[in-house]
N, C-alpha and C positions, 0 to 999 in steps of 0.2 A: 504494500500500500504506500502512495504515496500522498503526501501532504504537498500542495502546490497553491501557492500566494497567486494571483491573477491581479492587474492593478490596470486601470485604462488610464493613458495620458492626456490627464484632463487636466484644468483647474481646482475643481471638485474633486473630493474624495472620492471615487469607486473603485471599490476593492472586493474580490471573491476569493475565499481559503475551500477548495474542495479536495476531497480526498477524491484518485482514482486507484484503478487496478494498475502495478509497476510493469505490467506485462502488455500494456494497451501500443498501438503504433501513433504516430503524431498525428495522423488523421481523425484516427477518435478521442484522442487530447483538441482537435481543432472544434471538434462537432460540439464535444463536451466544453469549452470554453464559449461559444458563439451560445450556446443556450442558458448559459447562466448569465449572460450578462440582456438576453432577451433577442438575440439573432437569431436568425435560420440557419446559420451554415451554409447558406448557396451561395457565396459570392468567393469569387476568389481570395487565397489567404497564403499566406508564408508564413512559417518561423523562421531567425534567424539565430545564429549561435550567437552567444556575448560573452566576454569577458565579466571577472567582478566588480568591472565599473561600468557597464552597460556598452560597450564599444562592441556595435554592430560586426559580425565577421558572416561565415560563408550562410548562406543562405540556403531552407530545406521547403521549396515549392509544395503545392499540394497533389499535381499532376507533377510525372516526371515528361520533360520537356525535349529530353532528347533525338535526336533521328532514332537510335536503335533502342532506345527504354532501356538503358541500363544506368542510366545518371540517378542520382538520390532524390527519394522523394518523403511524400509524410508517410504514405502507407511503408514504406522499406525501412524505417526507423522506428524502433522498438525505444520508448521512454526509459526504460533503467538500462538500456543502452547509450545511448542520446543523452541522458542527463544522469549518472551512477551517483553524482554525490550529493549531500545535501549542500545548500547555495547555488549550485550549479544554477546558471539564467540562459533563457531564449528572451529574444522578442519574437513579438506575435502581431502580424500586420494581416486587418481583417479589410475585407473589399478596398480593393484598389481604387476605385473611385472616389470613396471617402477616406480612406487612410487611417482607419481607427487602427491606433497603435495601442498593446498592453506589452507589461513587461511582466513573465512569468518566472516562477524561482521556486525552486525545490525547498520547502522550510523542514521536513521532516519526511524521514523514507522507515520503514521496516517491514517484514516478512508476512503479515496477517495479509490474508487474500483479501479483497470486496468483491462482490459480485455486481454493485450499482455503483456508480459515483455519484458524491453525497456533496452538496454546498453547505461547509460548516461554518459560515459566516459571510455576511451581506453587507456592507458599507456603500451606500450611497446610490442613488439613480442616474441612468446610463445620459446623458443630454441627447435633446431629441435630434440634435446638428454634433455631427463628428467637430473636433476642434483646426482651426486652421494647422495647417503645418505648413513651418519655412522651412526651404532648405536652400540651406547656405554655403557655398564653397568655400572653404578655405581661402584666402589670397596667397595666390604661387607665386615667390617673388622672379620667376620668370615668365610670367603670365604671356600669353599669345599675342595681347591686345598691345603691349609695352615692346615688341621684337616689332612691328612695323609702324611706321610715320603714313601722316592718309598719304603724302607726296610720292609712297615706292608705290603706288600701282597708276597703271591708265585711267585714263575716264574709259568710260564706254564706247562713249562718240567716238573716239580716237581710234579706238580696233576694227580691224575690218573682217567681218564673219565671213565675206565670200570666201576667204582665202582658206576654209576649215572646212 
């Protein structure tokens, strides 16, 4: 059984503690999170690995996306595979059009089976609008826009298409 903290990035408090079975794949960890917080599950979703300061790494789609199906997906990842220890974090990005981001964390694992997953604790109601999200690139200090001046290229007028 596992103990797993669910948190949406909000402003607002919401937060879900459910316990599931350790033997579930990310896919039924995806179904089982989209329902507690009042989703369907139809929309597209990912986790993502993190670090213990939340720093995004490789990413585990819900369909494997490759030409041959052999690339990683939610159903080919087994949860006390995927996450063995407690702390261990995903994020959890639900419908790509809204961007509803949680961040999920193992708070407690042991060997007692369940047969259900159980929601032991409910903080806050889900906002009826996902939250904006920015995303911001870093400033490269060789940035692309800094390597040319507007003076190195032609105008357009100037070029002659017949010639191509």
């Amino acid at each position: 059984m596992y103990k797993v903290r669910v948190i949406l990035d909000t402003k607002e408090d919401v937060i879900r503690t459910l316990t599931v079975n350790n033997a579930i794949n990310l896919e039924e960890l995806h179904l089982i999170i989209a329902k507690a917080f009042g989703f369907n599950g139809q929309e597209m979703a990912s986790f993502y690995r993190a670090d213990h300061e939340w720093n995004q790494g490789e990413e585990i789609p819900l369909f494997d996306m490759s030409e041959f199906g052999e690339a990683i997906s939610m159903s080919t990842c087994v949860l006390k595979e995927t996450l063995p220890n407690t702390n261990d974090k995903l994020i959890y990005v639900y419908d790509f059009f809204k961007m509803w981001s949680f961040y999920v964390e193992v708070i407690d694992r042991n060997n007692e089976l369940l047969t259900e997953p159980k929601i032991l604790m409910s903080i806050g109601q889900v906002p009826d609008e996902a939250p904006e999200k920015e995303f911001i690139a870093e400033k490269n200090e060789d940035s692309f826009e800094d390597q040319f001046d507007d003076n190195d290229f032609e105008s357009l007028d100037d070029i002659d298409f017949d010639n191509y």
